[in-house]
N, C-alpha and C positions, 0 to 999 in steps of 0.2 A: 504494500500500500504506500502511496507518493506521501509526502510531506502535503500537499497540497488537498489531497483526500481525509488525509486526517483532521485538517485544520477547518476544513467541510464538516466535516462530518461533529465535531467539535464545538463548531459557531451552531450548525442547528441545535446540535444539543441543547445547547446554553438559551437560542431562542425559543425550542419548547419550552422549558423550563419559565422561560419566562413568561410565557403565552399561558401557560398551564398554572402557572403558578399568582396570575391577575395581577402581576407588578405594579404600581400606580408610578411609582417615583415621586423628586421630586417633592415631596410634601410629610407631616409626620401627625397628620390630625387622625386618619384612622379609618375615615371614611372617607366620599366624592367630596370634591368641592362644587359649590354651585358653580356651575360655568360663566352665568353674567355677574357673580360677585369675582371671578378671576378675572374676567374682560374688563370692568371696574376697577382693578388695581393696576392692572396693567394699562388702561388708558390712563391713570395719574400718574403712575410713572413716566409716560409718553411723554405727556404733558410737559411734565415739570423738566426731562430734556430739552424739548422741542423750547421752551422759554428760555431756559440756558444759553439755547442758541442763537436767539432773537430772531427764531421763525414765521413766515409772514403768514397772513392768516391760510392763503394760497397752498404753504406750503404745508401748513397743520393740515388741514382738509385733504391734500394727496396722502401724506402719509398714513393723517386714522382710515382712511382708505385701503393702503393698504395692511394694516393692521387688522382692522375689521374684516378682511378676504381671508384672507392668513389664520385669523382666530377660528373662524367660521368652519375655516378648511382641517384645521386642527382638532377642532370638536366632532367633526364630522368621520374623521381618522379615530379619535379614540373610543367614539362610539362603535367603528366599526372592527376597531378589538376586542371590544366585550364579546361582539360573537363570535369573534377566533378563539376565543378563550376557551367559550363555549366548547366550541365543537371542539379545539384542542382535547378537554377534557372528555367530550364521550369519548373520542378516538383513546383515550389512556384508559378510563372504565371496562373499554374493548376486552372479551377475551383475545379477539383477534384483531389490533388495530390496520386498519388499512393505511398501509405505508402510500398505496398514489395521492391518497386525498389527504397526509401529512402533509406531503410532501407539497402538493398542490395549496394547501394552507398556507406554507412556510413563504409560495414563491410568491402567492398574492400577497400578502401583508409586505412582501419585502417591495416587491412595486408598486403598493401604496406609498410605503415608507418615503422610496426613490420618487417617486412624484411629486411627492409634497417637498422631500428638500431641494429638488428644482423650482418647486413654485418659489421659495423661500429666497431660494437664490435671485431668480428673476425679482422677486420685491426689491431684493439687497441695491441689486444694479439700475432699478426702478426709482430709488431712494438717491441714489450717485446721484443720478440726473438730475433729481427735486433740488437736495442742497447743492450751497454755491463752494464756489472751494474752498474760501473761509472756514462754509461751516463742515465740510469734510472735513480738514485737516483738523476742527475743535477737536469733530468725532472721533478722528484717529489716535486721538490723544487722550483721551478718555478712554479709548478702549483697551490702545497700550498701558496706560495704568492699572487699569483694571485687571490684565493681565499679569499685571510682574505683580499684583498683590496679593494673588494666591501661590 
């Protein structure tokens, strides 16, 4: 078996496991969060960036824009893990689990996955556009910090 089979074979592992096992991430309350009390926090955080950077009302408006796509597109992903999880689990209750439709599981969720971090991307270079270079290079600089702080 390749090195590259095993490391296959190893990543699904690890994403049954996680599919099967309803990971949430990310948070330590116990249960869901309401979704428009997280769109709620995260648009004041937007905010209070976007003033930072003395954003023009133009430019607040594309960006919850695209925030709002993004959020939407987000919820609508992690709704559509609860029923991979689902099925994940009959397929492990299985005495016999059907390995095509694992597997078949495993490839959708992963080109959900890949979808959305394109759409994500597309926002990112959607955003380039909106701010000016000023306020890119604020950004840049914000993020580099924010990076060497962990």
């Amino acid at each position: 078996m390749t090195t590259k089979n095993k490391l296959l074979i190893a990543g699904s592992a690890v994403l049954a496991f996680v599919l099967l096992s309803g990971f949430r991430g990310g948070h330590f309350g116990g249960g869901p969060r309401d979704p428009e009390r997280v769109k709620q926090m995260i648009t004041w955080r937007l905010d209070d960036r976007l003033e930072e950077l003395n954003a023009t009302e133009e430019q607040k408006q594309a960006i919850h824009g695209l925030k709002d796509s993004l959020f939407e597109d987000g919820k609508r992903l992690y709704e559509e893990n609860k029923g991979a999880r689902a099925q994940m689990l009959e397929q492990w209750e299985s005495a016999n689990p059907d390995s095509r439709a694992v597997h078949a599981l495993v490839d959708t969720r992963v080109d959900a996955f890949r979808a959305f971090a394109h759409k994500v991307a597309d926002a990112a270079l959607q955003a380039h556009r909106i701010f000016t270079p000023e306020q890119r290079q604020q950004l840049t600089a914000n993020v580099r910090e924010h990076m060497n702080a962990r």
